[in-house]
TORKOL-4160 file (C-alpha; in steps of 0.2 Angstrom, whole numbers, padded with zeros to 4 digits, m for minus):
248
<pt num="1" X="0000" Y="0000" Z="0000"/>
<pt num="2" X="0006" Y="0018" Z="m0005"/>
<pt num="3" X="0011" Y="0031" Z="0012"/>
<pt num="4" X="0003" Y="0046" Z="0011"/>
<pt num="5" X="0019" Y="0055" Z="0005"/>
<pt num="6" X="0020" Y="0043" Z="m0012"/>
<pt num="7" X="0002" Y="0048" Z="m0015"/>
<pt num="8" X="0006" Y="0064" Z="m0012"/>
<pt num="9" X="0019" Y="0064" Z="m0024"/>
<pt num="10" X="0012" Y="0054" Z="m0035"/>
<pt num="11" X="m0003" Y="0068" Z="m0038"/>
<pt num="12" X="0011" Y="0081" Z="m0041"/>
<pt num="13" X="0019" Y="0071" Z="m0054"/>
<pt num="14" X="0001" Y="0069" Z="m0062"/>
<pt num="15" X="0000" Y="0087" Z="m0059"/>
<pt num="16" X="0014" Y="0093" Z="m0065"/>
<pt num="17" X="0013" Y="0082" Z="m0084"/>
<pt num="18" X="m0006" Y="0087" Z="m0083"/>
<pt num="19" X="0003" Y="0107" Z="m0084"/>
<pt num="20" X="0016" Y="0104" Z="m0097"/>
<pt num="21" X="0003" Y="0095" Z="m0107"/>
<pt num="22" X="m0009" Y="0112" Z="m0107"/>
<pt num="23" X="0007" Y="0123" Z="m0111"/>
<pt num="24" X="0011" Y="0111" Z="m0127"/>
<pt num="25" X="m0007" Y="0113" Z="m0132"/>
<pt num="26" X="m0008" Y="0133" Z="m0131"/>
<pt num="27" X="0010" Y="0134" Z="m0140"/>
<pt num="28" X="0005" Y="0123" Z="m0153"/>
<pt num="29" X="m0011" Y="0135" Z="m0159"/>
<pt num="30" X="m0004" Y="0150" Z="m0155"/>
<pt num="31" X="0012" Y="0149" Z="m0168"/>
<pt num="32" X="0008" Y="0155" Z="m0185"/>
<pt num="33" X="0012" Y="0141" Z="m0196"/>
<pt num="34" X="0009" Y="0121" Z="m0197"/>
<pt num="35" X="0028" Y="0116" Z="m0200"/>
<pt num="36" X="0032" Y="0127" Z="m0184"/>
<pt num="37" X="0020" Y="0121" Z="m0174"/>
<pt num="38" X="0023" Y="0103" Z="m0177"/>
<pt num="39" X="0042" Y="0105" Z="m0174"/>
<pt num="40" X="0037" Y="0115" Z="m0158"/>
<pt num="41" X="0025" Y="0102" Z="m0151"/>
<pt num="42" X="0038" Y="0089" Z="m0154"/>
<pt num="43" X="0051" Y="0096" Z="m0147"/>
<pt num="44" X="0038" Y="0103" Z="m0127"/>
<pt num="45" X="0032" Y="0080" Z="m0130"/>
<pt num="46" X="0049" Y="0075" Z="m0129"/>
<pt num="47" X="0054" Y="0084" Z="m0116"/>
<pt num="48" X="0039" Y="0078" Z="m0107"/>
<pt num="49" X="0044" Y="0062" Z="m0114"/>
<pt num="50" X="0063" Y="0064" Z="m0107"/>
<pt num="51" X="0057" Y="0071" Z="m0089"/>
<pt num="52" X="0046" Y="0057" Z="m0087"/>
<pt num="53" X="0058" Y="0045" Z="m0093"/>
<pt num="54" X="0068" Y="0052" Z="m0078"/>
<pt num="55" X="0053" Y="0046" Z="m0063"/>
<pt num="56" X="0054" Y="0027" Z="m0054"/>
<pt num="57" X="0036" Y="0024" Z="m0058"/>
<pt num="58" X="0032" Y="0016" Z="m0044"/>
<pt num="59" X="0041" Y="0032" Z="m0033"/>
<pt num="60" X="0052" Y="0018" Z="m0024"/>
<pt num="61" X="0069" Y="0026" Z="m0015"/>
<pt num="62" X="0083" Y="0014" Z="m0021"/>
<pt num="63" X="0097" Y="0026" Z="m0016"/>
<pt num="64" X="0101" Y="0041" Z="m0003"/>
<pt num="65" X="0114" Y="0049" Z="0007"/>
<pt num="66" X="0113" Y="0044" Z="0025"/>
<pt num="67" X="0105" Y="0062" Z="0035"/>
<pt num="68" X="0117" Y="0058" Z="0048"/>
<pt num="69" X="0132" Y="0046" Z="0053"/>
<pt num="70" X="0135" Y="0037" Z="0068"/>
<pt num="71" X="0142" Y="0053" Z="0076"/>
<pt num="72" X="0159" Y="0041" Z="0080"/>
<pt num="73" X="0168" Y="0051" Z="0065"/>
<pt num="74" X="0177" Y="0036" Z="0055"/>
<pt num="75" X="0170" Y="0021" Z="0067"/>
<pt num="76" X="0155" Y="0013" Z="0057"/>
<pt num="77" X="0156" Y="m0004" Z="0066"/>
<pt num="78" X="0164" Y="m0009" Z="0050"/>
<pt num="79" X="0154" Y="m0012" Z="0034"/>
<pt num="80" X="0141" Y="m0023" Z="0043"/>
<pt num="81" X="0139" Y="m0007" Z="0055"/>
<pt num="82" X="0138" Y="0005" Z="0040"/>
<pt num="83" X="0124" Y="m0007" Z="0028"/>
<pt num="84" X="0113" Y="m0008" Z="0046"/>
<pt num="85" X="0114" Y="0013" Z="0046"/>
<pt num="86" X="0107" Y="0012" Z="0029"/>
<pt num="87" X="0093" Y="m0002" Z="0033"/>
<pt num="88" X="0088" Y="0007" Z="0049"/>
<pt num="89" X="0087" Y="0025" Z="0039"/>
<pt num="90" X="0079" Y="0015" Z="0025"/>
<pt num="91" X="0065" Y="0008" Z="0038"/>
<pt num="92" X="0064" Y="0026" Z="0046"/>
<pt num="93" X="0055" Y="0033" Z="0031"/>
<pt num="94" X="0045" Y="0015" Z="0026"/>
<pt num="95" X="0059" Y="0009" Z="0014"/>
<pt num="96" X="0062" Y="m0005" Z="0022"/>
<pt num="97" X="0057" Y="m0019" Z="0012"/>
<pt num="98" X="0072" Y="m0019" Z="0001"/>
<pt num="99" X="0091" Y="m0022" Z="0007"/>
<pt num="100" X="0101" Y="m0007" Z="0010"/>
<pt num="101" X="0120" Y="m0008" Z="0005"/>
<pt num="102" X="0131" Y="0008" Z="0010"/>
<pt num="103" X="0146" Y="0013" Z="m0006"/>
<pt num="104" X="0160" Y="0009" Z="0006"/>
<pt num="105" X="0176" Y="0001" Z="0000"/>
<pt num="106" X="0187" Y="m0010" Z="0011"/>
<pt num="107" X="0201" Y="m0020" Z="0014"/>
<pt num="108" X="0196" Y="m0031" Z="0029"/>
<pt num="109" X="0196" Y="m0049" Z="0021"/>
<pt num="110" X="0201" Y="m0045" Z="0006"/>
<pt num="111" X="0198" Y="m0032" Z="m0007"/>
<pt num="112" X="0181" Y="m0025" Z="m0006"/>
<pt num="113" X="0176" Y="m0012" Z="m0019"/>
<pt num="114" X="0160" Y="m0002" Z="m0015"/>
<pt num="115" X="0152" Y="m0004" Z="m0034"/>
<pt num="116" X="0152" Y="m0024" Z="m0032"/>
<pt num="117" X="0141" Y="m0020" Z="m0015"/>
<pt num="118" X="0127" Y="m0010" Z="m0022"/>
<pt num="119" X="0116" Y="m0021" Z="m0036"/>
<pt num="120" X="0115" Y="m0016" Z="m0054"/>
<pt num="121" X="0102" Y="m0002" Z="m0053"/>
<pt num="122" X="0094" Y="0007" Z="m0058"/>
<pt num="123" X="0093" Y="0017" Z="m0044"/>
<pt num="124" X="0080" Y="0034" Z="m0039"/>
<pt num="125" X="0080" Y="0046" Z="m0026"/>
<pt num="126" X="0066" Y="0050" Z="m0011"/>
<pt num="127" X="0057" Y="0060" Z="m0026"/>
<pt num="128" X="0058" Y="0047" Z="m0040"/>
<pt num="129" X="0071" Y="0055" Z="m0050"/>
<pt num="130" X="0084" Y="0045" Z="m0060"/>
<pt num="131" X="0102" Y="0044" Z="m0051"/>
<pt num="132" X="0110" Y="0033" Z="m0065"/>
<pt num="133" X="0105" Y="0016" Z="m0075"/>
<pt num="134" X="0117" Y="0005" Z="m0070"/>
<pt num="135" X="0136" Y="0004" Z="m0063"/>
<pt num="136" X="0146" Y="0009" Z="m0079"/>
<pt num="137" X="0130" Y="0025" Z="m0080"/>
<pt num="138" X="0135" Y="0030" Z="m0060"/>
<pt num="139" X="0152" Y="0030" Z="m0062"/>
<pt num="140" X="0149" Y="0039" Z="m0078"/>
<pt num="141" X="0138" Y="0053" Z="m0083"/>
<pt num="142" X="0127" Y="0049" Z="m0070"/>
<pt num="143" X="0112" Y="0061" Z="m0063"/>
<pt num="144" X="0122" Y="0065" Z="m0045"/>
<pt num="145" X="0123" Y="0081" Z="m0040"/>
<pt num="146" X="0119" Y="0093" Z="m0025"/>
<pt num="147" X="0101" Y="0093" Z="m0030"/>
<pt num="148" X="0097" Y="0073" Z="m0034"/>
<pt num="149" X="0108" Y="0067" Z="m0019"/>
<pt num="150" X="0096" Y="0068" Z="m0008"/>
<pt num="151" X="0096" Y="0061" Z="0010"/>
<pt num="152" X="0082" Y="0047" Z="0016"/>
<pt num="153" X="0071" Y="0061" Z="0021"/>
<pt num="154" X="0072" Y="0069" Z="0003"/>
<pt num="155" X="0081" Y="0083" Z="0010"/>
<pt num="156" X="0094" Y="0092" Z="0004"/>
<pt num="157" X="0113" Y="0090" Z="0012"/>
<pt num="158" X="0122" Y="0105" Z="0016"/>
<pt num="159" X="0136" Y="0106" Z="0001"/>
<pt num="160" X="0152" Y="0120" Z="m0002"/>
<pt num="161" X="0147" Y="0137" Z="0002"/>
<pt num="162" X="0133" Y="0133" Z="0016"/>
<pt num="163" X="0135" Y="0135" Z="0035"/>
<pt num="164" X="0141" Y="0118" Z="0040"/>
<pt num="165" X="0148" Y="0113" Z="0024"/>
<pt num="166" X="0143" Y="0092" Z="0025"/>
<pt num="167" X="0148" Y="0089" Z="0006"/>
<pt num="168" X="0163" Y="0077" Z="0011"/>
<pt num="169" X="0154" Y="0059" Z="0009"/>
<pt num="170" X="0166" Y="0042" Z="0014"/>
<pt num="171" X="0169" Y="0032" Z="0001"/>
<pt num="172" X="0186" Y="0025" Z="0003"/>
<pt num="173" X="0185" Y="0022" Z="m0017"/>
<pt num="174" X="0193" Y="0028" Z="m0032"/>
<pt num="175" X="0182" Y="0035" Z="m0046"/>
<pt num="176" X="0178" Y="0018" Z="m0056"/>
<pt num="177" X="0171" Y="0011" Z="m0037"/>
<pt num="178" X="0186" Y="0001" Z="m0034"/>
<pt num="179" X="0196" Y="0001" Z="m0019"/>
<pt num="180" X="0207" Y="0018" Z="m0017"/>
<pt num="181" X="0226" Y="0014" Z="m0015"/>
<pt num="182" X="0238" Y="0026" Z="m0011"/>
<pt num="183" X="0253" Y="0019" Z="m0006"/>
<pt num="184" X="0254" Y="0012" Z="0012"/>
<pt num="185" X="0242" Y="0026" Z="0016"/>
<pt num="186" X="0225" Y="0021" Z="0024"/>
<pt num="187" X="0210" Y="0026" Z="0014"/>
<pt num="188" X="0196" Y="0018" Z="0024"/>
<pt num="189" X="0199" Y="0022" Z="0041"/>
<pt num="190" X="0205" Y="0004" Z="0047"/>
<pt num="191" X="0191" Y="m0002" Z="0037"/>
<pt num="192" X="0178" Y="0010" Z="0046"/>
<pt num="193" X="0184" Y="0005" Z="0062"/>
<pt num="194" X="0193" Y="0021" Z="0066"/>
<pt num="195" X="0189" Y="0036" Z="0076"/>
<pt num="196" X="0205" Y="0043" Z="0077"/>
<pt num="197" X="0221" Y="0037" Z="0068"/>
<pt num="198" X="0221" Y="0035" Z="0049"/>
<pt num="199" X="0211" Y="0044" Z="0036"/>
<pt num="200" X="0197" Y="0041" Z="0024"/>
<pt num="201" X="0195" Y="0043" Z="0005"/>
<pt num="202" X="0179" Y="0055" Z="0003"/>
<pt num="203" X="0171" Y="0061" Z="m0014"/>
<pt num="204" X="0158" Y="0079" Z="m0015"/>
<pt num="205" X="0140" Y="0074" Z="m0017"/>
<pt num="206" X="0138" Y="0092" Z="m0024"/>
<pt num="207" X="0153" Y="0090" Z="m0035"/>
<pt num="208" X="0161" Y="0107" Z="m0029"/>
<pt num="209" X="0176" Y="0109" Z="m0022"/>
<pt num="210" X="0193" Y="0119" Z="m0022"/>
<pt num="211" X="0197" Y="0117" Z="m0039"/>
<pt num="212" X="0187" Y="0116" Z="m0054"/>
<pt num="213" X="0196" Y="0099" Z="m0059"/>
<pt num="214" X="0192" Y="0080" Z="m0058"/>
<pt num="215" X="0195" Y="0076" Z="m0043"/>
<pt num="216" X="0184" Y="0091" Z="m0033"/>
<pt num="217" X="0170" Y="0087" Z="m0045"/>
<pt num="218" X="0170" Y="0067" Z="m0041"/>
<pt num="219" X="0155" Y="0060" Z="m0030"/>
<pt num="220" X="0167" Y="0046" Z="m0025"/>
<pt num="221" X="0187" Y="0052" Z="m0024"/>
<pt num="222" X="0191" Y="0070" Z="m0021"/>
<pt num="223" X="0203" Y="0071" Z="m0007"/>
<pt num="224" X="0208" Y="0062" Z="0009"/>
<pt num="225" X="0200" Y="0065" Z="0026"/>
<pt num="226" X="0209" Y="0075" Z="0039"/>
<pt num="227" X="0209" Y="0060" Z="0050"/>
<pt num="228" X="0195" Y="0048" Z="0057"/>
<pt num="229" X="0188" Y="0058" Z="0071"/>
<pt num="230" X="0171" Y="0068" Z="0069"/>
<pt num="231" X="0180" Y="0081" Z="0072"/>
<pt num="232" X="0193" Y="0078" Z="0058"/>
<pt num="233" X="0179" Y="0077" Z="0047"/>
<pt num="234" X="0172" Y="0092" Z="0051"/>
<pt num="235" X="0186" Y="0101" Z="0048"/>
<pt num="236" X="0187" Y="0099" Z="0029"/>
<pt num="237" X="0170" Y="0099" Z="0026"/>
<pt num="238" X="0162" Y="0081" Z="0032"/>
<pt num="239" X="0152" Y="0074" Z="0046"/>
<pt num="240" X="0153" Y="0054" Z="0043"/>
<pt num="241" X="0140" Y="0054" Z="0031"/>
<pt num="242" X="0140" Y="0042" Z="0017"/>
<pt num="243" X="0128" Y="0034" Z="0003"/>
<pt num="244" X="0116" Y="0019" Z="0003"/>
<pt num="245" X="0109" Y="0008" Z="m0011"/>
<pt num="246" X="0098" Y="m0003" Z="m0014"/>
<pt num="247" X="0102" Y="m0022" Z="m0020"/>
<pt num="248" X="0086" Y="m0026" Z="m0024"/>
């Protein structure tokens, strides 16, 4: 049975193609010639077409940031601690019923690479939109930003240039999902274990940072963390939060 907030939301999607479909009607009979009109219906249809093409139709979440961490900075209780934070945020908000997964990269036994943890997709925010197809589409030209990234609450997350910067999402992982290996450097906080010591590969869910280069637009590997405490986090612009997916 649907909650109240997917009926909701599934009247204002009704709603809102119900609008565009009025607009396409008016601009067709009010542009002066047939060819035009044609050409200009076409092109308001498949952009109705395209933005629908964009909604899980059955408005079912399959991906968010988590709207808080453990508040243990680095210390997730491990990957198992980290995928129970996602199933329990999940549950909050009545998406339980599928299995939650957090995009964390490990080396605890063995190499664990966050995008062999996550499903194949496709995967939709709180609000239905499209976040990518399929692995090679999110670690691609995928639909991630500051705006889509939402948390399990459908709220924004505070990104560069607001007042606490939050953008900083653990990751442990370089940009194709694998593990992120720098040397003898840890990457993963002792395989999320850490609230001090070691540091933590993070990427920008708003795909700002410092520079306007690769790495500070990455979702997955822009920098590494201070160190594993909250408070290390915090200081370049984290707070332990990290993403969930869907497997199913």
């Amino acid at each position: 049975m649907l909650s109240n907030k997917m009926k909701i939301e599934a009247i204002l999607f009704l709603v809102i193609a119900g609008l565009i479909l009025i607009i396409a009607v008016l601009y067709f009979f009010t542009l002066p010639d047939t060819e035009n009109s044609s050409q200009g219906l076409g092109d308001v249809i498949d952009g109705l077409a395209n933005y629908s093409s964009q909604q899980n139709p059955n408005n079912e979440m399959s991906f968010f940031i988590t709207s808080i961490g453990l508040g243990d900075g680095a210390n997730l209780g491990g990957l198992e601690g980290a995928d129970a934070h996602c199933q329990t945020l999940a549950e909050s908000v009545g998406a339980g019923n599928k299995t939650w997964r957090a995009y964390l990269s490990a080396s605890c036994t063995g190499v664990v690479n966050a995008r062999d943890r996550i499903g194949e997709g496709p995967w939709y925010n709180s609000n239905g939109i499209l976040i990518a197809t399929d692995i090679e589409n999110l670690h691609g030209e995928n639909n991630l930003n500051k705006e889509t990234a939402l948390n399990e609450k459908g709220e924004i997350i505070n990104g560069r240039g607001d007042d606490p910067n939050r953008h900083d999402i653990l990751t442990g992982s370089d940009f194709d999902g694998t593990l992120y290996v720098e040397g003898v450097n840890d990457t993963t906080c002792n395989n999320w274990l850490s609230n001090s010591d070691g540091s933590a590969m993070v990427g920008h869910h708003d795909r700002l940072g410092l520079r306007d280069d690769e790495a500070s637009r990455s979702w997955t590997t822009s920098h590494l963390s201070r160190g594993c405490s909250q408070e290390a986090l915090r200081s370049s612009g984290g707070d332990g939060l990290f993403y969930c997916f869907a497997i199913d």
